[in-house]
C-alpha positions in Angstrom: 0.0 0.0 0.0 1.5 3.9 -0.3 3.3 4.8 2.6 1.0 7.1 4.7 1.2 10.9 4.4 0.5 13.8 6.6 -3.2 13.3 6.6 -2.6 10.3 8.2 -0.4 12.1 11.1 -3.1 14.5 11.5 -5.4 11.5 12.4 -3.1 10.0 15.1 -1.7 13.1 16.5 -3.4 14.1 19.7 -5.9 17.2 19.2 -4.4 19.1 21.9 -1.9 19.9 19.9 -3.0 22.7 17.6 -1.4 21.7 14.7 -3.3 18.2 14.7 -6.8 19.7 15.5 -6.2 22.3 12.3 -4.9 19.2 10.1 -8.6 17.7 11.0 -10.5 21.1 9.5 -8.3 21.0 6.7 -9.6 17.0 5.5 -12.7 19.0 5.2 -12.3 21.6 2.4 -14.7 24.0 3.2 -15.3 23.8 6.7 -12.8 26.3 8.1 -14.3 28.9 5.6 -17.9 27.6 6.0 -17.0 28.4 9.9 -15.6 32.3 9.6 -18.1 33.1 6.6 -21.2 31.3 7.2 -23.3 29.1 4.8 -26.6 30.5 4.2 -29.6 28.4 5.4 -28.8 25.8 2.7 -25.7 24.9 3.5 -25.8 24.7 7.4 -26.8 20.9 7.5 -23.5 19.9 5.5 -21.3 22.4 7.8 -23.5 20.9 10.9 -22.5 17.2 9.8 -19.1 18.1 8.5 -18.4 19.2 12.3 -19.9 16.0 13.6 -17.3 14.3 11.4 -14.2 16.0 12.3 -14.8 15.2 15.9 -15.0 11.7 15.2 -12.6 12.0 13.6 -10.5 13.7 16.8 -12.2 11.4 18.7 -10.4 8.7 16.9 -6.7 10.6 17.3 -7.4 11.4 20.8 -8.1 7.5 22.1 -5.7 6.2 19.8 -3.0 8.1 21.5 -4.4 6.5 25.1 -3.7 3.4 23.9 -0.2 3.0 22.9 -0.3 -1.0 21.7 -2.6 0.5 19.1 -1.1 3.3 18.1 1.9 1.9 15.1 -0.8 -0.6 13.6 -3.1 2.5 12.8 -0.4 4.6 12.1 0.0 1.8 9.1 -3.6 2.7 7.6 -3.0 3.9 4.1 -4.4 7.4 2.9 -5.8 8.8 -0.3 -6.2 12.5 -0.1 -6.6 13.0 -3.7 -10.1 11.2 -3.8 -11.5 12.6 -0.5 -13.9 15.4 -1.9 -15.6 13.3 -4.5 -16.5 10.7 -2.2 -17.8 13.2 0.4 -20.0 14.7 -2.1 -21.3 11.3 -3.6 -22.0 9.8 0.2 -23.8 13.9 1.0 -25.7 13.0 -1.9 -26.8 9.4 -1.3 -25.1 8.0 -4.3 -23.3 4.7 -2.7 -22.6 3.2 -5.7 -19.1 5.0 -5.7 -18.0 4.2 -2.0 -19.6 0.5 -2.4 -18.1 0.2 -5.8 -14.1 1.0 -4.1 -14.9 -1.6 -1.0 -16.1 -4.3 -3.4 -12.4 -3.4 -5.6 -10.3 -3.4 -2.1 -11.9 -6.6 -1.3 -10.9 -8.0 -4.5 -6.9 -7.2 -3.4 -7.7 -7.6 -0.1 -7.1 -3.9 1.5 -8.7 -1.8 3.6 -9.8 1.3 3.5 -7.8 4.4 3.1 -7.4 6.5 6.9 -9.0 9.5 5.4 -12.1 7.9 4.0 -12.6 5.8 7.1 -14.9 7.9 9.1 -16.6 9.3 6.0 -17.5 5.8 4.8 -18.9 4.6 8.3 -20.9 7.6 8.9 -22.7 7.7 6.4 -23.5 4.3 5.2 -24.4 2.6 8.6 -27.6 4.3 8.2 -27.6 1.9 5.3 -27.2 -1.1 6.9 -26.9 -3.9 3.9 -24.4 -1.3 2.8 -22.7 -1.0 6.2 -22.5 -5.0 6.1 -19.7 -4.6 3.0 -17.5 -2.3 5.3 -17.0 -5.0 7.6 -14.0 -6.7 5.7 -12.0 -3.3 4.4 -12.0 -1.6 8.3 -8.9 -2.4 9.2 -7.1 -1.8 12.2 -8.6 1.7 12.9 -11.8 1.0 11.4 -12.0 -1.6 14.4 -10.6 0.8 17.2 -13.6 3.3 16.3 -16.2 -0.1 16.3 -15.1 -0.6 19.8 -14.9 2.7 21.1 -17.8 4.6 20.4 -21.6 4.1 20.4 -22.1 5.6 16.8 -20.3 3.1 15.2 -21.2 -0.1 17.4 -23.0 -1.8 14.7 -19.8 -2.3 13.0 -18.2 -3.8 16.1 -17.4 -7.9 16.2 -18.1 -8.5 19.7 -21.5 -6.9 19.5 -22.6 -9.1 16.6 -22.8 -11.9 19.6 -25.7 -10.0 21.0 -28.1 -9.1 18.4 -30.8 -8.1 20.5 -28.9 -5.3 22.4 -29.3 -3.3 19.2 -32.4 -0.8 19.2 -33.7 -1.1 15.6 -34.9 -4.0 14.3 -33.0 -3.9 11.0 -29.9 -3.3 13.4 -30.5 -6.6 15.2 -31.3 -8.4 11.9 -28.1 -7.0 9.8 -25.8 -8.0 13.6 -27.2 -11.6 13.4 -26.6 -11.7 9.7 -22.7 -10.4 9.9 -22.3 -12.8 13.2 -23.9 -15.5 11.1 -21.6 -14.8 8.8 -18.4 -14.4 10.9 -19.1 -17.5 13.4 -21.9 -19.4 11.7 -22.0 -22.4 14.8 -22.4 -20.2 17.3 -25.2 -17.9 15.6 -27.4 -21.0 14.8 -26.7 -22.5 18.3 -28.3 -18.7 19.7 -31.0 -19.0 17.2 -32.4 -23.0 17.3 -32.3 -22.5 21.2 -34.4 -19.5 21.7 -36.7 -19.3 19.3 -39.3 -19.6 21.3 -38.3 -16.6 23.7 -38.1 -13.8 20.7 -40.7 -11.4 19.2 -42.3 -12.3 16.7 -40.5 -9.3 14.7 -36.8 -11.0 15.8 -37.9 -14.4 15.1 -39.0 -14.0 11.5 -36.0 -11.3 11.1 -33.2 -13.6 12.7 -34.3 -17.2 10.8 -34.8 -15.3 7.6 -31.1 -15.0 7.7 -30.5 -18.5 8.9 -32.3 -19.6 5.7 -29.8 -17.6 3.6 -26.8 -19.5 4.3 -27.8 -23.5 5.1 -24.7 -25.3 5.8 -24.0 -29.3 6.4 -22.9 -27.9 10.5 -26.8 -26.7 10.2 -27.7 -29.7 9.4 -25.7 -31.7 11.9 -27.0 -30.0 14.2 -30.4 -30.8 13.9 -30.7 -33.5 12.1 -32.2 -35.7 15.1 -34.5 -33.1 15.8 -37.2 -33.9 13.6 -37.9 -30.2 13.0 -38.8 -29.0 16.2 -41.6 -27.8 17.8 -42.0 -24.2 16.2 -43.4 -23.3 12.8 -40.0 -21.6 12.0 -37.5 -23.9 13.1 -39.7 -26.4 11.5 -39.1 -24.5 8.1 -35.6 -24.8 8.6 -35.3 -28.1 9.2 -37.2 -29.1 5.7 -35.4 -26.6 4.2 -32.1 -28.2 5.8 -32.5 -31.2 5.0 -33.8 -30.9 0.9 -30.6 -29.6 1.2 -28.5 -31.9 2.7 -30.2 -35.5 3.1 -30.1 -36.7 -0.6 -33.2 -39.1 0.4 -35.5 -36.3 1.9 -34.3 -33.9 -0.9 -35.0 -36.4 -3.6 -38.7 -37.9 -2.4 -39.7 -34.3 -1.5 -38.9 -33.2 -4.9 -40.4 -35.7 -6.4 -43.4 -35.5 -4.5 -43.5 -31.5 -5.6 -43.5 -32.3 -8.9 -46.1 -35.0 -9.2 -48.2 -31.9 -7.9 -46.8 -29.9 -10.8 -48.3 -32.8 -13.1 -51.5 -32.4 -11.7 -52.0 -28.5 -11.6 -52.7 -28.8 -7.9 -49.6 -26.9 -6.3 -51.7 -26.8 -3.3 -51.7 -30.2 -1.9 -47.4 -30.5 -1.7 -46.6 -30.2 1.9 -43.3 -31.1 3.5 -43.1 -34.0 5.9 -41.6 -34.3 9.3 -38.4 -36.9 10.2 -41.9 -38.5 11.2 -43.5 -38.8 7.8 -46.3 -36.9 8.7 -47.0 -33.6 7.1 -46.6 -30.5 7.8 -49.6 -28.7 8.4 -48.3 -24.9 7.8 -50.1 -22.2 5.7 -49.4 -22.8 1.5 -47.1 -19.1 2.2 -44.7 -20.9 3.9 -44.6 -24.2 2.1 -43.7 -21.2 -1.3 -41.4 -19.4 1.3 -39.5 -23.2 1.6 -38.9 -24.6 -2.2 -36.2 -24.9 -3.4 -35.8 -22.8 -6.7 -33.2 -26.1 -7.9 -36.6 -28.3 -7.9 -37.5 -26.5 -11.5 -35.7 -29.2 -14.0 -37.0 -27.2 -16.9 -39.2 -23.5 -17.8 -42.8 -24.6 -18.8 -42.6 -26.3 -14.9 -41.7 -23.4 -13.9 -43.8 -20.9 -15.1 -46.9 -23.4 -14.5 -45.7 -22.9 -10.6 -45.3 -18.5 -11.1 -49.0 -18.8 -12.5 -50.4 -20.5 -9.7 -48.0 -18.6 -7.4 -49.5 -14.7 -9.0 -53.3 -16.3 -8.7 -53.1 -16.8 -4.9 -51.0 -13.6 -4.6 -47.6 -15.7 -3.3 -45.2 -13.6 -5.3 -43.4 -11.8 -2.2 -43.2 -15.3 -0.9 -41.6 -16.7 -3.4 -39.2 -13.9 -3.9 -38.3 -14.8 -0.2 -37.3 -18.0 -1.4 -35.3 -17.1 -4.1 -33.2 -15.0 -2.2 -30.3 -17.2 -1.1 -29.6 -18.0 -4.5 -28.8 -15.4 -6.6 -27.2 -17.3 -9.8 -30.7 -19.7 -9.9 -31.7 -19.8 -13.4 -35.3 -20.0 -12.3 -34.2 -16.3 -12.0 -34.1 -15.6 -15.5 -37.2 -17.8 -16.5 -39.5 -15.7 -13.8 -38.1 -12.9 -15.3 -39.0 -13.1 -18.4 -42.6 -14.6 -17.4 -43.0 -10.9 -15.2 -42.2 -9.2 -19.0 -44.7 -11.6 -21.0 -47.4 -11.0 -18.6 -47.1 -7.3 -18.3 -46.4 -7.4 -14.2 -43.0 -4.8 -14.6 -44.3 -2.1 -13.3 -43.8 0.5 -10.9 -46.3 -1.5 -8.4 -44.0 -4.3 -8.5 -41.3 -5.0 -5.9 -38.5 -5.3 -9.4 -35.6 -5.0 -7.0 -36.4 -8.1 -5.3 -36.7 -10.0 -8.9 -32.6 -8.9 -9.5 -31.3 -9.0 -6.2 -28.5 -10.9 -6.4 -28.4 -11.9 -10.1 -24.7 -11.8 -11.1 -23.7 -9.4 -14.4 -23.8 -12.0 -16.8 -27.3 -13.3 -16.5 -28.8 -9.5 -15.4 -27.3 -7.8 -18.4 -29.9 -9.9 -21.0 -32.5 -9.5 -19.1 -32.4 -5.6 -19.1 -31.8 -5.5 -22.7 -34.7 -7.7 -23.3 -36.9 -5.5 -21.3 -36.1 -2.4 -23.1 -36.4 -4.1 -26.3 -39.7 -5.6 -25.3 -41.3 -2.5 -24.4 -39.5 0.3 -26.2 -40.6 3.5 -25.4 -43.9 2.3 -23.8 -41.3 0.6 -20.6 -42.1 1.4 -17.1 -38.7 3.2 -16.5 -39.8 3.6 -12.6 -39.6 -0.2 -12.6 -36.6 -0.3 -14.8 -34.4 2.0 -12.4 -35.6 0.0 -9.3 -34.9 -2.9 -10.5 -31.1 -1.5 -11.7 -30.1 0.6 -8.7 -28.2 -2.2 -6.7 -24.6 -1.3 -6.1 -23.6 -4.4 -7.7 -25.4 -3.8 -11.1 -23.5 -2.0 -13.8 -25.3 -1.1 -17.1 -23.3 -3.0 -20.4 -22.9 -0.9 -23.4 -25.6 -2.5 -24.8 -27.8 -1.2 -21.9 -26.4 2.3 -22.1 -27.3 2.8 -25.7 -31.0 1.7 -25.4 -31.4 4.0 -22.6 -29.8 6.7 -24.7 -32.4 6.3 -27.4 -35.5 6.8 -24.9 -33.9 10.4 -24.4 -35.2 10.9 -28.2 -38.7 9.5 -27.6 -41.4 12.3 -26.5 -43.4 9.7 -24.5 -41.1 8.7 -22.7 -40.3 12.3 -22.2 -44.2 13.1 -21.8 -44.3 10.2 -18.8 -41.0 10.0 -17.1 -38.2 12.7 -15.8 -35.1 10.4 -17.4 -32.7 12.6 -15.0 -32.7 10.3 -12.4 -31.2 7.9 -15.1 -28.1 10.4 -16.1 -27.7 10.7 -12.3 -26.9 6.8 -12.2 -25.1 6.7 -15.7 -21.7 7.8 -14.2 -21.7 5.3 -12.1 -23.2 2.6 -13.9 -21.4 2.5 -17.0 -18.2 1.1 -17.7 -15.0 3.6 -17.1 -13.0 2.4 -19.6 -15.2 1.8 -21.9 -14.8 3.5 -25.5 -18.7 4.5 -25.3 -17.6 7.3 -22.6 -16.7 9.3 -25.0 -19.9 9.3 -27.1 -22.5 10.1 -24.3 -24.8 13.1 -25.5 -23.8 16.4 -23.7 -27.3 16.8 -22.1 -27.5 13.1 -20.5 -23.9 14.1 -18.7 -26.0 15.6 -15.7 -24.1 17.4 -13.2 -25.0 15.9 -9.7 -23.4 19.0 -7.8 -20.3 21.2 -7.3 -17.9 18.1 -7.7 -19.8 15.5 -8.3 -20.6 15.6 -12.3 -20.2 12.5 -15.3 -16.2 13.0 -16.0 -15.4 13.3 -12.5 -17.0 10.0 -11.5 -15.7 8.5 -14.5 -12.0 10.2 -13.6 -12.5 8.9 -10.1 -13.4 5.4 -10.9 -10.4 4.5 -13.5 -8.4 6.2 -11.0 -9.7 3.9 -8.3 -8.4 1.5 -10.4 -5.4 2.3 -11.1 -4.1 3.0 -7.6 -5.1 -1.1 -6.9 -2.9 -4.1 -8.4 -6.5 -5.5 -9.9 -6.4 -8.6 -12.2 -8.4 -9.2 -15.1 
């Protein structure tokens, strides 16, 4: 990594010392002027939060230099001063693509995050906590001294993962359990299978939602004596379990679903006990609990999204798709959603991609706009797009270009929200940057505009030893 710099001994240098606390004002820009001159009305809420930030930030400097076993490991934290005002803007402005996009390329080389981005990145994004989740792995060493320090940052903090429930929020106590499931999977599922029955309803449903991501043959170890439990919930994970991981349950269960699929009466499948008797849970969890790997081929499947959109299961069976983002019962539902005409705005589309990987996303998109042409629901479109993890392919970028010439399109839908995303969706280095019309190159502020995200982003690569 480049050798740290002076921003660097700004952030370990004790603020008493006037020459550190005026290094801290400096990583701001504008502070120190917005300070003497004043903002206006408009621009107090950034100079408000850009104070909160600098005394994190000294915060930081002043407890490191407490605690001198810390203090040469932080000092090691790599800086990037030339980046820092771009990424301000774009995390001000709620466009996370930028910051996500950077973790996503650090984890690739396995880095961590720049000293003077640290604070900026975990301010702001662990009030988006599936974002917050990716910081986890690019903290670093003083990334994890701020975690287990102060309050504002706790979410981010190992130790507290282990007690999910001391969390206010409820999406704070899901997204801890998730990141301890992650980071110590035995000892999550041990915490969940044992007191199931002494949660809310709200943690119960939040905490074996994330259990059911991530199945594992220690899972299934586990339990697999049980019989399934006692509890509708641990019962679903235990039939879930074991299609999973008992190649005789797995296959008879299967085989069972798909009789039903030869008689049209989805209805009557139910999972069975260790037992061999059934099941008797409501159809929405028995859709909740397929497996999407059951589908051997399309007509099958889109017999089972009929039935599933006459009894209004849909959200159910996106629930049940989640875990497995490369299924290609994926693509076929897709394209049944097109055929049918359900792409619209009042459809949860960002729950349809979530998770598809580039490769089987990209056709899909260009299928859609093909489909539908300038008659597309572009408020669907750009939900379904705006995950961090989907970038537009040329091919994309062009058809979207072309609805820019369309008067109905322009008659139903304000396309700036789609220049907004452009810069950050399209490929940097590829040759169609140079092409993009002048008025779909919408400036997103004072910094933030389509050749400085671009310039930031190949220059984000650059600085990393990436491999194609």
């Amino acid at each position: 990594m480049p050798e740290s710099k002076n921003i660097d001994k700004a952030l370990t240098d004790h603020p008493s010392a006037n020459q550190g606390a005026s290094s801290v004002l400096h990583l701001f820009g504008d502070l120190e002027q917005g300070l003497l001159e004043g903002t206006g009305v408009e621009g107090a809420a950034d100079l408000a939060s850009g104070i909160i930030r600098a005394g994190l930030i000294v915060r930081g400097a002043a407890e490191q230099q407490s605690v001198q076993d810390l203090a040469d490991p932080l000092r090691a934290q790599w800086v990037l001063p030339e980046l820092h005002s771009i990424f301000r803007e774009a995390l001000l402005r709620n466009f996370h693509e930028l910051a996500i996009e950077f973790v996503w390329l650090l984890r690739k080389v396995r880095w961590i995050l720049p000293a003077n981005l640290l604070t900026e990145f975990m301010f702001h994004l662990a009030r988006e906590l599936e974002f917050a989740a990716e910081l986890v792995p690019v903290l670093g060493p003083r990334g994890k001294a701020l975690a287990a320090g102060w309050q504002e940052f706790a979410f981010y903090h190992e130790v507290r993962w282990a007690q999910p429930l001391s969390f206010r929020g409820k999406e704070q106590r899901k997204w801890a359990f998730r990141l301890w499931r992650l980071s110590e999977p035995g000892a999550a599922f041990q915490f969940a299978w044992t007191r199931i029955g002494k949660l809310s309803q709200a943690d119960r449903g939040h905490i074996f939602e994330s259990l059911l991501l991530k199945v594992g043959v220690e899972d299934w170890n586990a339990i697999s004596g049980s019989g399934g439990g006692s509890q509708g919930l641990q019962q679903q994970f235990w039939a879930r379990a074991a299609c999973m991981h008992d190649p005789e349950y797995g296959e008879e269960a299967k085989g069972r679903f798909l009789q039903c699929a030869g008689s049209g009466d989805w209805s009557s499948f139910r999972f069975m006990a260790d037992s061999g008797k059934p099941y008797r849970w409501k159809l929405e969890r028995v859709v909740q609990t397929v497996l999407p790997s059951w589908f051997d081929d399309e007509p099958t499947a889109q017999a089972y999204f009929d039935w599933i959109h006459q009894n209004e299961f849909f959200r159910e069976f996106l629930t049940s798709l989640q875990p497995f983002g490369k299924a290609r019962v994926r693509a076929w539902y897709f394209k049944w959603l097109l055929y049918n005409g359900h792409l619209s705005g009042r459809f949860p589309t960002d729950l349809v991609t979530q998770g598809m990987p580039f490769a089987e996303i990209t056709p899909c998109f260009e299928q859609w706009l093909d489909h539908c042409g300038e008659e597309i629901d572009l408020e669907a479109f750009l939900r379904a797009t705006a995950h961090p993890q989907h970038f537009w392919s040329d091919g994309v970028c062009r058809r979207i270009i072309v609805l820019n010439e369309s008067g109905v399109v322009h008659h139903n839908f304000d396309l700036e929200a789609f220049w907004e995303r452009l810069p950050f969706k399209i490929n940097p280095a590829s040759p169609l940057v140079d092409d993009i019309p002048e008025d779909c190159r919408q400036p997103m502020g004072r910094i933030l505009q389509f050749d400085s995200v671009i310039r930031a982003r190949r220059r984000m690569r650059a600085i990393l030893p990436l491999k194609n």
